[in-house]
Wavefront OBJ file of the C-alpha trace (Angstrom):
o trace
v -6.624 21.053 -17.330
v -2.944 20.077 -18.170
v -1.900 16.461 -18.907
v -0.143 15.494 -15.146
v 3.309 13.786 -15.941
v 4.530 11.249 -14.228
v 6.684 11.704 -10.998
v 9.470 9.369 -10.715
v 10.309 9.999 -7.178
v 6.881 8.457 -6.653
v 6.983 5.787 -3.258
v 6.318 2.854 -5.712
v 9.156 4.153 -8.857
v 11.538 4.114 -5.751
v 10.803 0.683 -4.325
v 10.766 -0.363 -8.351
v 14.642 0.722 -8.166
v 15.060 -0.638 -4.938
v 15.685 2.236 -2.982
v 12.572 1.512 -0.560
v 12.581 -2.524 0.679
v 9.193 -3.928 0.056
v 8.266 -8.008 1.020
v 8.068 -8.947 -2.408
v 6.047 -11.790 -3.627
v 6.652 -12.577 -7.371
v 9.291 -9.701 -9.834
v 9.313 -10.849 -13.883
v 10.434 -7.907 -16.337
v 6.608 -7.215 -16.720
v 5.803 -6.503 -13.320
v 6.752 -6.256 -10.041
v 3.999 -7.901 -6.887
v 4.432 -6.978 -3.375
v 2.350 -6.787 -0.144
v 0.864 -3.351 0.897
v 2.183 -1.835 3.733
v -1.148 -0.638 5.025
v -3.586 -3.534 4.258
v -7.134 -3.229 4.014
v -7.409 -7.286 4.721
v -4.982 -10.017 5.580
v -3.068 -10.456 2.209
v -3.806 -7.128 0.330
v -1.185 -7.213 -2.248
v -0.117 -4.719 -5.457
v 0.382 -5.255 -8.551
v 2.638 -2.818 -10.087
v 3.605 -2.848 -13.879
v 7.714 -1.686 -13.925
v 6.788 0.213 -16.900
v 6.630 3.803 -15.749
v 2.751 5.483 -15.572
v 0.922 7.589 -13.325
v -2.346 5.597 -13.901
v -4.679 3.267 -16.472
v -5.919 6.514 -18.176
v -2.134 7.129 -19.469
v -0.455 3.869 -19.262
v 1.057 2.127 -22.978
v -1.812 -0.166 -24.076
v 0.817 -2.983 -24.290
v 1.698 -2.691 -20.791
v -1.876 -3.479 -19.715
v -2.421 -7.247 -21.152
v 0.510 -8.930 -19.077
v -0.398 -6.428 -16.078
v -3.919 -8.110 -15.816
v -2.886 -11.176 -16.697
v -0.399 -11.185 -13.170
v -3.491 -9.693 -11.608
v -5.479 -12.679 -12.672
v -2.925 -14.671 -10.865
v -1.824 -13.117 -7.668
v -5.859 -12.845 -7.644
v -6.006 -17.054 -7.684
v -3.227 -17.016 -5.340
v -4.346 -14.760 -2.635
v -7.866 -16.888 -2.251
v -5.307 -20.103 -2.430
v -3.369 -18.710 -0.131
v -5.989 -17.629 2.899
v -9.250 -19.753 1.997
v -10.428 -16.245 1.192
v -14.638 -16.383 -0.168
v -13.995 -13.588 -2.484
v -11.175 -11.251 -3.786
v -11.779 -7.760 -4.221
v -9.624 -6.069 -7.207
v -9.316 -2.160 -7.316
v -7.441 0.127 -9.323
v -7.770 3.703 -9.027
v -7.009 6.985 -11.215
v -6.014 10.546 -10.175
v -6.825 11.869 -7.024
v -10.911 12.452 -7.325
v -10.745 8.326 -7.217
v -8.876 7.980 -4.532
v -5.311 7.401 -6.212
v -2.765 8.385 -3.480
v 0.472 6.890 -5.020
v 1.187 8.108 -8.811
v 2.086 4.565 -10.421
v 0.131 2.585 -12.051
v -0.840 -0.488 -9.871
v -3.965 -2.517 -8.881
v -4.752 -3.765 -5.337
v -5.874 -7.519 -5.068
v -7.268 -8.156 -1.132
v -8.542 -11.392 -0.299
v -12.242 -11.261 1.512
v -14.222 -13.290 3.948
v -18.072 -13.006 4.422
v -19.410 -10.783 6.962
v -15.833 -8.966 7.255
v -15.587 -5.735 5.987
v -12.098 -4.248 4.627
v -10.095 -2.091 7.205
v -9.722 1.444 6.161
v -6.157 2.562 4.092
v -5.223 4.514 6.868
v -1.613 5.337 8.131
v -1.231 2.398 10.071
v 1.190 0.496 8.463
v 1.117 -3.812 9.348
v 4.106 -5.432 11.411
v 6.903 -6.479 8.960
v 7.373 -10.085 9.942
v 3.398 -10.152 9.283
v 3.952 -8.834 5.702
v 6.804 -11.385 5.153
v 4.715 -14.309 6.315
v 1.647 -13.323 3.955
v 4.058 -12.767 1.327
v 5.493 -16.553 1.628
v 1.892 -17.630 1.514
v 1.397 -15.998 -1.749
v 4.382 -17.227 -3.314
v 3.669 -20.804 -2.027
v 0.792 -20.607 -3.927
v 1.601 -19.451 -6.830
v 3.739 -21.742 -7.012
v 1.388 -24.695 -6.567
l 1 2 3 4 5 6 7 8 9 10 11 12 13 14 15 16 17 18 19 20 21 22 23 24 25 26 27 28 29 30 31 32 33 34 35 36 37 38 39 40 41 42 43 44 45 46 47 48 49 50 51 52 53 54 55 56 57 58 59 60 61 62 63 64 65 66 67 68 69 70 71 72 73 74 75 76 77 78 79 80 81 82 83 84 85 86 87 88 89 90 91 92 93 94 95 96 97 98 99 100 101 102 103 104 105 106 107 108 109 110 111 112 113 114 115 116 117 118 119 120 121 122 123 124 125 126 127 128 129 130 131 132 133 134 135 136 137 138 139 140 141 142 143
């Protein structure tokens, strides 16, 4: 099988550039955090390293210790932020996984006993929803 290269017309390289709007929670020059358009659970958020990979299994070795170290965070943050029970963090790799989007990036969703995560479908979340989750997030990492 051939090494895949990455694709930088990929949805999240684009909003990375700025091309696509995205509500936005917390940008450093390590990483970029922003709600999912298609939550799985009130506050799914991504994590998204700015340097450019198509997954873990090729990603710089140096990119990965500040990536998980925002992920640690936005992961305190989201249970702050909605009095979650749990937080579920996922991270997929190449399509057998279930990676859809060819960027490195790792999903952190807030979760509540006895509710089960909605399915990634196409049904993408109101925006003023996303904004409002997003200023939750950032409230609390702020805090």
């Amino acid at each position: 099988m051939a090494e895949a290269i990455y694709d930088s017309s990929n949805i999240f390289a684009k909003i990375l550039r700025g091309e696509i709007p995205s509500h936005r929670v917390y940008e450093d020059d390590a990483v970029i955090v922003f709600m999912d358009v298609m939550p799985q659970g009130q506050g799914h958020t991504l994590v998204v390293p700015k340097a450019p990979s198509r997954n873990l299994l090729d990603a710089d070795p140096a990119v990965l210790g500040p990536l998980f170290v925002h992920v640690q965070k936005v992961a305190r943050a989201v249970k702050k932020a909605f009095d979650a029970d749990g937080v579920t963090v996922v991270q997929f790799n190449e399509p057998a996984s279930g990676q859809t989007v060819f960027h490195l990036h790792v999903h952190v969703i807030p979760r509540f006993d006895g509710i089960p995560l909605k399915p990634h479908s196409g049904q993408m979340e109101k925006p003023e929803v996303l904004a409002e989750n997003a200023g939750k997030i950032r409230m609390a990492l702020a805090s």
